[in-house]
C-alpha positions as CSV (number, residue, x, y, z in Angstrom):
1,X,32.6,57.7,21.9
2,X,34.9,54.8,23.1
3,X,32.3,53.0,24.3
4,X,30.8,53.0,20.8
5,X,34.6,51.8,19.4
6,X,34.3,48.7,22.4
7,X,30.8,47.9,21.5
8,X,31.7,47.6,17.7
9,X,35.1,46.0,18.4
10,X,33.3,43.6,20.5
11,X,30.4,42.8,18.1
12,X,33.4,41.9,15.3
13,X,35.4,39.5,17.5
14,X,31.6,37.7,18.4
15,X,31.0,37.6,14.6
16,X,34.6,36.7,13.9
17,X,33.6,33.7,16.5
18,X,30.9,32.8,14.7
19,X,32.1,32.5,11.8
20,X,34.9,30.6,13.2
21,X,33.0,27.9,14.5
22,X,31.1,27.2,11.6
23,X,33.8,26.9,9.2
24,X,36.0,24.8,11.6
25,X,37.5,21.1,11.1
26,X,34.3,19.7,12.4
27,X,33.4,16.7,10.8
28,X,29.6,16.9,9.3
29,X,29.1,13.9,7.6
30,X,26.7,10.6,8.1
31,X,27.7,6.7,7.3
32,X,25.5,5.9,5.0
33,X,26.8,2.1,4.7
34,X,26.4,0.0,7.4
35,X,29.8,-1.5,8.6
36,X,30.0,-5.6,8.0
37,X,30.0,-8.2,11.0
38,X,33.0,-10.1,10.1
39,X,37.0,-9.9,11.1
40,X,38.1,-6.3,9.2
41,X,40.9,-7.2,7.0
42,X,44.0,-4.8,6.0
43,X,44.8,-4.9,3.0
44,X,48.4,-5.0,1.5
45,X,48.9,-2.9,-0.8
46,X,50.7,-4.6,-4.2
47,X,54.8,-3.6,-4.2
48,X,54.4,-2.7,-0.3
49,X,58.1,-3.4,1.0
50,X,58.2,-6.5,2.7
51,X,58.2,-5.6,6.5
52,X,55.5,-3.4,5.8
53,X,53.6,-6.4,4.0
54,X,54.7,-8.7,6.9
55,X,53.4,-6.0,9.9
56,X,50.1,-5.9,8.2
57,X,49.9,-9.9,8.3
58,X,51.1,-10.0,12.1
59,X,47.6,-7.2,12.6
60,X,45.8,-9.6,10.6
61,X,46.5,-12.5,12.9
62,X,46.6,-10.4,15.9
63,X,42.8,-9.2,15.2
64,X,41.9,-12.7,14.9
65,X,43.1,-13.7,18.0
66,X,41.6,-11.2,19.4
67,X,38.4,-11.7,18.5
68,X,38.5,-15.7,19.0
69,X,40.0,-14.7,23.2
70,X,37.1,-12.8,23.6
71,X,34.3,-15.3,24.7
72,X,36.9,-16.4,27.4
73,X,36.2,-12.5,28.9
74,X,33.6,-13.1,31.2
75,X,33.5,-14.2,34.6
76,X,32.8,-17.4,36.7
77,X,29.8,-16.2,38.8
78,X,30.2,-19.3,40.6
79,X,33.9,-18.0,42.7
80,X,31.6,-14.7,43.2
81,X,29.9,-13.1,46.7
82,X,26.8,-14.4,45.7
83,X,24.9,-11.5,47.7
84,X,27.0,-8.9,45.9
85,X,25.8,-10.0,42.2
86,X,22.9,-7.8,40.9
């Protein structure tokens, strides 16, 4: 008899589980548009206050020089180990 009530409580927590999981915060969505090449640009929003207008030009500017640093990322192979290059 109380293994019948463990059973059947144990059966309702797995289903409880279950149903837990699938009804979660789990994001189930696809992109469907394909996201653009170019510098992203924030938009200020019209009657922003004007540090918030100025913090979003300083990202702006920030991204940009960002993006224009990074072809100086790589590596002189010349000042390398030559044998330790693959």
């Amino acid at each position: 008899m109380i293994i019948n009530h463990i059973i059947f409580i144990l059966v309702g927590m797995l289903i409880g589980l279950l149903i837990y999981k699938k009804f979660s915060a789990a994001e189930n969505f696809a992109v469907i548009r394909k996201r653009g090449k170019g510098k992203i640009k924030i938009g200020i929003p019209s009657g922003a206050p004007g540090i918030i207008t100025d913090l979003l030009k300083a990202l702006n500017v920030t991204g940009g020089q960002l993006n224009a640093d990074a072809k100086y990322d790589t590596v002189n192979t010349d000042l390398l180990d030559k044998e330790n290059i693959h």
